[in-house]
Structure formats: C-alpha cells, structure tokens
N, C-alpha and C positions, 0 to 999 in steps of 0.2 A: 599070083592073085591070092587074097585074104580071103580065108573061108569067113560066109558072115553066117552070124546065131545070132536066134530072136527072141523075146522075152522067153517064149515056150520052152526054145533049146539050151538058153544059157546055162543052167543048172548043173543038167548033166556032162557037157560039153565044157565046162569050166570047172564046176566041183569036182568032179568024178572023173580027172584026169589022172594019168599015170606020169604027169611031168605038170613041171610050172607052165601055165598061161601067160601070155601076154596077150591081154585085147586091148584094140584098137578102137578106141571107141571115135566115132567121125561122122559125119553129114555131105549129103552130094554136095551144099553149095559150098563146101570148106576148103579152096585151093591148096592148103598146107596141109590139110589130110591127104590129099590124093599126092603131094609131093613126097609125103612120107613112104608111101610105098612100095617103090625101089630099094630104101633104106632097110625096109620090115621085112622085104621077100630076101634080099639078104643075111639080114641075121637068122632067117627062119633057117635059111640054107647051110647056114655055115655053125650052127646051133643044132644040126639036123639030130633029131630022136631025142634031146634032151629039153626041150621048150615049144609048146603048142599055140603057133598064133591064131587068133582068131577077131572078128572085125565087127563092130554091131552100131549100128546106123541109129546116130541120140534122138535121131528125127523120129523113129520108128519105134524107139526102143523108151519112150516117155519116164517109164516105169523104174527101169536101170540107171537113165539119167539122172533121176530122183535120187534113188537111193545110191547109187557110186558120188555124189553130190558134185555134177559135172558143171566147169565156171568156165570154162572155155576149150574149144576144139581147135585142135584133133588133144585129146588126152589118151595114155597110155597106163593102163593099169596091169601088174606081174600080180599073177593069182598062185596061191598054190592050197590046193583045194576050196575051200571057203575063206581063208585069209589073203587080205590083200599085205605082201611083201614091201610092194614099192609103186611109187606112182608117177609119173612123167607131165608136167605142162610146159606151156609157154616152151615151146620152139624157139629155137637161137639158131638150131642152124645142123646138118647132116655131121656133120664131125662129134659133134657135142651130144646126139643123141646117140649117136654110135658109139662113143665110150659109154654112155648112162648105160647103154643096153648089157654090154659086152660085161662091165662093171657088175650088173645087175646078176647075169648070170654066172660069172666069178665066186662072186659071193654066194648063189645058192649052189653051187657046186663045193663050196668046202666043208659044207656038213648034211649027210646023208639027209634023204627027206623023215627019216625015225627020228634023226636026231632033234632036227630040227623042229619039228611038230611037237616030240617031247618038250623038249628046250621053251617052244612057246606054251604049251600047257603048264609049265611048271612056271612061268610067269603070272599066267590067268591067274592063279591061285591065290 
C-alpha cells in the first residue's frame, strides 16, 4: 500500500528526503489509479532504499494539484528534493510504465545525488 501525504506533509516528506520520490498523484474515483498500484508497490519493492513512494489524493490535495499543474489522473511525478526530475501521464498500459519507471531510476542512479544537484545548479545559472 502507498503511503499518502497531505498538503501539511508534502514538504517534508518530499523535499527532505534522503532518496528520490515518486508520488502518485490519484483520486478514489480513478480506476486506472488504483490499477496502478500493484505496478508501484512493485517497483517500490524491487527499488527498495533507493526511491520513496508516496500517494497524495488530487481531490484533497486542491493545492498541489494547482501547483504540479495536474491535466489528468493518475499522474506520476519523480521528485528529488524540490526539483521535479520526471513526470509520467496518460497510461498506455503496465509494461510501459514499468520501463518509464525502471528507466527513470537508471538514470538517477548514474550520477550521485551531489552531482547531480550541482550539475542542475550550475544550469540555473
């Protein structure tokens, strides 16, 4: 099961993590959120200590919704601290999110989280 975070807890729970986020962002009435599921407790599993899921409900969460500028559910955003990495919509299908995922983590695994935060700061510039 996806731990969920609410406007209150996002922050810390997201910013202030010692590994990259994946939230789930979804609604109860969203069949294809809740189908995802399976797929997410998986990767969470097989990802284990190096990628933090967590699940925050767009219905509840009005705020986040806004500001992550959410266009359709279930959407998938990889956080690593305050920057968003990478972003997931429109569903095709378990195969396909499962490489995006696996993909995703690939990639933040080939350059330490210094590097990379440098690497993006010296962009911002």
């Amino acid at each position: 099961m996806v731990l969920s975070v609410s406007e209150r807890t996002f922050a810390q729970e997201v910013f202030q993590a010692s590994t990259p986020v994946l939230v789930h962002f979804w609604a109860p009435w969203c069949g294809l959120c809740r189908a995802l599921d399976p797929t997410l407790t998986n990767f969470e599993a097989q990802w284990a200590g190096k990628v933090k899921l967590l699940g925050v409900n767009a219905d509840q969460s009005l705020k986040l919704a806004t500001t992550y500028r959410l266009t359709s559910l279930p959407t998938l955003i990889l956080f690593e601290g305050d920057r968003v990495l990478f972003r997931f919509e429109n569903y095709q299908g378990r195969e396909e999110l499962r490489h995006t995922l696996d993909s995703w983590m690939l990639a933040t695994q080939n350059y330490p989280r210094t590097q990379r935060l440098q690497r993006q700061e010296a962009l911002n510039r």
